[in-house]
N, C-alpha and C positions, 0 to 999 in steps of 0.2 A: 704831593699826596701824603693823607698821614696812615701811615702802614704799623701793622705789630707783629712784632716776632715771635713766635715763640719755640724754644728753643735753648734747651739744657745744657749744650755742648756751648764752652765759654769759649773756646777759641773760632768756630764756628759760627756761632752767635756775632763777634766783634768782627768779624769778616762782613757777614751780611750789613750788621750798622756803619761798618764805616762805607761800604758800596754806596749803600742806597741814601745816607747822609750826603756825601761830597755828589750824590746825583740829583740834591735839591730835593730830597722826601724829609719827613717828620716822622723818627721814627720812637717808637717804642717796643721797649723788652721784655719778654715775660719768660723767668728762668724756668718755671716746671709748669705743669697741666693746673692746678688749681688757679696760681695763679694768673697762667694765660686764659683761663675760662672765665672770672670776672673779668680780668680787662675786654675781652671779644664781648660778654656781654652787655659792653656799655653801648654796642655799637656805633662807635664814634669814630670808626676808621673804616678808609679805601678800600683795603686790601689787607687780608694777613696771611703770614706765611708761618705754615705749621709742621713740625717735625711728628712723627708720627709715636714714636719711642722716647717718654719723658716722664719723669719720678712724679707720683701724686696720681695723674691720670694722664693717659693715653690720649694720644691727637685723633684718635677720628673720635673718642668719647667727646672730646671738644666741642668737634664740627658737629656730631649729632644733636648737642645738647644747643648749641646757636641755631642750627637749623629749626630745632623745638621751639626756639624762643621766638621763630619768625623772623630771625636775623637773615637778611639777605647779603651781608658784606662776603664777595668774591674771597676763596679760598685757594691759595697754593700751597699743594701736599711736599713737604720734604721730605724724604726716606733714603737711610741703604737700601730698601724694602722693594725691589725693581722689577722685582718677575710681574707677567701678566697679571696675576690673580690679585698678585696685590696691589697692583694701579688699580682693577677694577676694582676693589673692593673698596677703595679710600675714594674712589670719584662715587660707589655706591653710597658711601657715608653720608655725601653732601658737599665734597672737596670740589673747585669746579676746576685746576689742573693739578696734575702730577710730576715732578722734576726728580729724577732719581740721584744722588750724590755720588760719586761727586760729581760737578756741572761747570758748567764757565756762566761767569756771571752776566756776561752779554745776552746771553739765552734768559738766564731769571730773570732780567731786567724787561727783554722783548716780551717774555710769559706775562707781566706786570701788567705794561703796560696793554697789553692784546685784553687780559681782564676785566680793567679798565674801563674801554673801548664798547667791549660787550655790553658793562651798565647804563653806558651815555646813549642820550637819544641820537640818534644816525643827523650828522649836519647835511646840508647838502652840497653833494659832491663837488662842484663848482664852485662853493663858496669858502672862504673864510673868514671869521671874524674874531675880534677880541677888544671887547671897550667900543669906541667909535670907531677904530683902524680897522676896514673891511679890504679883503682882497677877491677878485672876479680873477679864476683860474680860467675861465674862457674867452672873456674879452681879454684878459689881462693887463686889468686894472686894479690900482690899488687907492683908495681913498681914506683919510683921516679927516671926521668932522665933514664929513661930505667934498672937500678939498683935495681934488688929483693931485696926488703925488707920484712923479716922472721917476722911474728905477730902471736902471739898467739889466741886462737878463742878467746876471750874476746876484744884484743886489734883491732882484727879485724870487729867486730861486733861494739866496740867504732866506730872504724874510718866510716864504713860504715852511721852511723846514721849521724854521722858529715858530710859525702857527700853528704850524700839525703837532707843536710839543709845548703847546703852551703851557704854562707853569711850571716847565721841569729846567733845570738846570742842564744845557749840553754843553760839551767840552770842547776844547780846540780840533782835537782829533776827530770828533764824532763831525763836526762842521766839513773841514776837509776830507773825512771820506765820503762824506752823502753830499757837500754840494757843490765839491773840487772833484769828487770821482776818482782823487789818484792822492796818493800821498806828499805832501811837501817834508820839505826839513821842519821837525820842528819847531826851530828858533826862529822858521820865518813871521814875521807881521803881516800876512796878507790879510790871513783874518782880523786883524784888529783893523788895518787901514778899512776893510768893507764893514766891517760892526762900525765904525767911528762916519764914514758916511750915511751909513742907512739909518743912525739915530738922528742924525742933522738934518734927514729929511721927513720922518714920520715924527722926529719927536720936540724938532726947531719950535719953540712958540706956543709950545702946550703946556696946560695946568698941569697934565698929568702925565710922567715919562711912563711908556711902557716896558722898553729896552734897557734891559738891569745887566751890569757887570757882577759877577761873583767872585769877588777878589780869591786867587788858588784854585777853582773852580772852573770858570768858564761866564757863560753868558744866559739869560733867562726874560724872557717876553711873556710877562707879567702884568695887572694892576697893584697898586699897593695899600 
């Protein structure tokens, strides 16, 4: 996703970019209200995340002024600013969530993506796809190029989490808690050994791999 920040506080600021960088986003910064208002109004991003309190102008002056412009790009409000009145007033603005500081970034990252979610058209529930590689959650099947490919529940359960997140980069940890259910050591290889057959099997013989390594990162189910 390509996301902008905006956001005065420099140490603050380099916390969110290196999160949301090493989580597979495109991001951009905008240190004060002027300059985060041209860049939102190019409308050329996903998602931005706005701090409320910023030299030049004010973040919900921002959001009003994108709103003006007919800009529909998803807004999360950032603030010390946490009492009721003032969540409602910044989701009044035009914000369409509110995260009060400080936060744990698992939560901003889930706000994110739920944002997201809300602008895409609804797939259906049973299915997934991405490219030629479709998965049937009911019959539980999975096909590339029209061609069954045979998965084991684990590798199938692998691939499905990768589809529900396609394009983002997930990490070793995030893999084994959603599709281990329990923690291993980290030094173990179990994840690599199941990434290293489920690319053998969806991605053996194709023009196109879908299944990306992120070197330091993790792993991303992708076109390119």
């Amino acid at each position: 996703m390509h996301i902008l920040i905006i956001e005065d506080d420099k140490e603050a600021a380099s916390y969110l970019i290196k999160g949301l960088s090493e989580s597979g986003h495109v991001v951009v910064h905008a240190a004060d209200g002027k300059e985060g208002l041209g860049q939102a109004l190019t409308g050329e991003f996903d998602v931005m995340i706005v701090d409320r309190m910023l030299p030049g102008l004010d973040g919900l002056s921002i959001i009003a002024s994108v709103r003006a412009a007919k800009i529909k790009t998803p807004v999360l409000i950032l603030s010390a600013l946490g009492e009721v009145d003032d969540r409602v007033e910044g989701l009044h603005a035009g914000g369409d969530d509110y995260l009060t500081k400080p936060y744990a970034f698992s939560e901003l990252l889930a706000r994110i993506e739920a944002l997201i979610r809300r602008g895409q058209p609804e797939q259906a529930s049973n299915k997934l796809k991405l490219s030629d590689l479709e998965m049937d959650l009911i019959k539980h099947k999975v096909t590339r190029n029209g061609k069954v490919i045979q998965l084991q529940p684990r590798e199938f359960r692998l691939l499905e989490y990768l589809l529900r997140h396609t394009g983002q980069v997930v990490s070793r940890t995030m893999l084994l808690e959603q599709v281990w259910d329990y923690n291993f050591d980290p030094q173990t290889n179990v994840i690599d050994v199941h990434i290293s057959r489920l690319r053998n099997k969806i991605d053996k013989d194709q023009a196109q791999p879908l299944l990306q390594t992120v070197r330091g990162a993790g792993y991303c189910l992708r076109t390119l």
